[in-house]
C-alpha positions as semicolon CSV with decimal commas, in nm:
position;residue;x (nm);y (nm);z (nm)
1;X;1,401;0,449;-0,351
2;X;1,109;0,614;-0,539
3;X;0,915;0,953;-0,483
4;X;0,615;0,981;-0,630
5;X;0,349;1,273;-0,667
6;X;0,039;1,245;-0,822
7;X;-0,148;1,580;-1,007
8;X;-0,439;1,628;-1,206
9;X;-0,730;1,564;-0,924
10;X;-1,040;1,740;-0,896
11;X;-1,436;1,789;-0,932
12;X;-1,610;1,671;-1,225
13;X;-1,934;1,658;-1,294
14;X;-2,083;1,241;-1,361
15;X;-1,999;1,134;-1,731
16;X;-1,683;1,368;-1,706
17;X;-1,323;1,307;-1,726
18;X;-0,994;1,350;-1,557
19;X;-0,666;1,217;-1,609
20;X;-0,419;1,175;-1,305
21;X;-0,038;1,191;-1,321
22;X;0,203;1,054;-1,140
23;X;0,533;1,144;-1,135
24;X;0,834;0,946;-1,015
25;X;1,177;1,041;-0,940
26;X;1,483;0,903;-0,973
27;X;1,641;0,709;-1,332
28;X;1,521;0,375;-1,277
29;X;1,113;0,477;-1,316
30;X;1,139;0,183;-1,613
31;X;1,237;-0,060;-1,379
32;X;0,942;-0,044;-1,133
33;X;0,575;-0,146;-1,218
34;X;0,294;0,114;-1,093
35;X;-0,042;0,047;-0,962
36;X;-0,308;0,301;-0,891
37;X;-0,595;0,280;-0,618
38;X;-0,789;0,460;-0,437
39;X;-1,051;0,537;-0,130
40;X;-1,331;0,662;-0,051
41;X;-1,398;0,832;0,310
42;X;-1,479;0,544;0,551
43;X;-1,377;0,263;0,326
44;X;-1,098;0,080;0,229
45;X;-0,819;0,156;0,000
46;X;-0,910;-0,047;-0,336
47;X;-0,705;-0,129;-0,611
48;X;-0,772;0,024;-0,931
49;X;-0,506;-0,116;-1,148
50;X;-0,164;-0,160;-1,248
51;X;0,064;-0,181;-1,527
52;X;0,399;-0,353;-1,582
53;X;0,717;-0,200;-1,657
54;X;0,719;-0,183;-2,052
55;X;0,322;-0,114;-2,037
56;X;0,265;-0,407;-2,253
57;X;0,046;-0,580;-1,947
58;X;-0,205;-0,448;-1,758
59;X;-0,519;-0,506;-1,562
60;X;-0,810;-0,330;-1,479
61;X;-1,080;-0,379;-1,118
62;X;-1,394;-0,416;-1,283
63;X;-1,594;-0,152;-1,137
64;X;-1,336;0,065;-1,390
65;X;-1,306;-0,146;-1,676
66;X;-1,403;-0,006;-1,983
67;X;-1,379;0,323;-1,857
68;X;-1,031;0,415;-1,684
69;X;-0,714;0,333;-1,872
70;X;-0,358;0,321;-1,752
71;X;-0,049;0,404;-1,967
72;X;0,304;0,492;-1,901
73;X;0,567;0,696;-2,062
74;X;0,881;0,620;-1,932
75;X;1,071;0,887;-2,093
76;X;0,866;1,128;-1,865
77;X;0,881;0,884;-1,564
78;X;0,494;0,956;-1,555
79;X;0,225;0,707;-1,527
80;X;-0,120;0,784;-1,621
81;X;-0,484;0,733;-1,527
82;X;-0,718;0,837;-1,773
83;X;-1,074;0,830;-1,650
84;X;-1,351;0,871;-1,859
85;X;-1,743;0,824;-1,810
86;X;-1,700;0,912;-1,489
87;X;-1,973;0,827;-1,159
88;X;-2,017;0,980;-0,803
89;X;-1,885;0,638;-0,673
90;X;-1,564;0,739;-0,812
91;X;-1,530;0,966;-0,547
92;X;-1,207;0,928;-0,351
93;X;-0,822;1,048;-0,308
94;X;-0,678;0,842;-0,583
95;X;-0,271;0,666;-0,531
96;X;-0,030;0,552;-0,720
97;X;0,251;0,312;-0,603
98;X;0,542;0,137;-0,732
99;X;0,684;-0,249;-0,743
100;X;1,008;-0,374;-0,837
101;X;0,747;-0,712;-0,915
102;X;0,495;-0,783;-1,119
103;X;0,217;-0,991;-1,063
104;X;-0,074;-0,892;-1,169
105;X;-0,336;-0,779;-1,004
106;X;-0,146;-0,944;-0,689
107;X;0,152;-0,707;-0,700
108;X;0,261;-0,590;-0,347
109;X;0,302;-0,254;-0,390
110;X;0,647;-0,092;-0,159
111;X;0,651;0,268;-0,251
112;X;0,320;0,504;-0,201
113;X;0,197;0,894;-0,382
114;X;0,016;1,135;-0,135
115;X;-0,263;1,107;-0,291
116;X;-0,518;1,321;-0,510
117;X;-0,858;1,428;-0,458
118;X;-1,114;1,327;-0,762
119;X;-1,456;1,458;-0,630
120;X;-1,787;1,339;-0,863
121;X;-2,142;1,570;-0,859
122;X;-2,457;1,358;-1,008
């Protein structure tokens, strides 16, 4: 089993930045393949991307591509989201989760973060 917390939410003004954390616990953080989403009020929760267990793969939803990347350090058993050039439609409480799998952006995620608020002003 895996705990995770994710940090580093917050407001931002459009064209910003913020990088999210998430940390894991337990020793076997390496082993397990994280995935970060996240939703808006009154929508669903959307995938935002993932990355394997080395960090050598990953894969971006397009409405973030170009402008969010995910990396891992897993000497920290951290996983990040760095978001730059960021829009109001980012709004929403941002997740991580964790997969002993990998597939892509069809990975079934089994362990869930709390969540963090990133709030966007045009």
């Amino acid at each position: 089993q895996v705990q995770l917390v994710e940090s580093g939410g917050g407001l931002v003004q459009a064209g910003g930045s913020l990088r999210l954390s998430c940390a894991a616990s337990g020793r076997t953080f390496s082993s397990y393949c994280m995935g970060w989403f996240r939703q808006a009020p009154g929508k669903e929760r959307d995938l935002v991307g993932g990355i394997d267990w080395s960090g050598r793969s990953t894969y971006y939803a397009d409405p973030v591509k170009g402008r969010f990347t995910i990396s891992r350090d897993n000497t920290k058993n951290t996983v990040y989201l760095q978001m730059n050039s960021l829009k109001p439609e980012d709004t929403a409480v941002y997740y991580c989760a964790a997969s002993r799998g990998w597939s892509g952006p069809r990975t079934t995620y089994e362990h869930w973060g709390q969540g963090t608020q990133v709030t966007v002003s045009s």
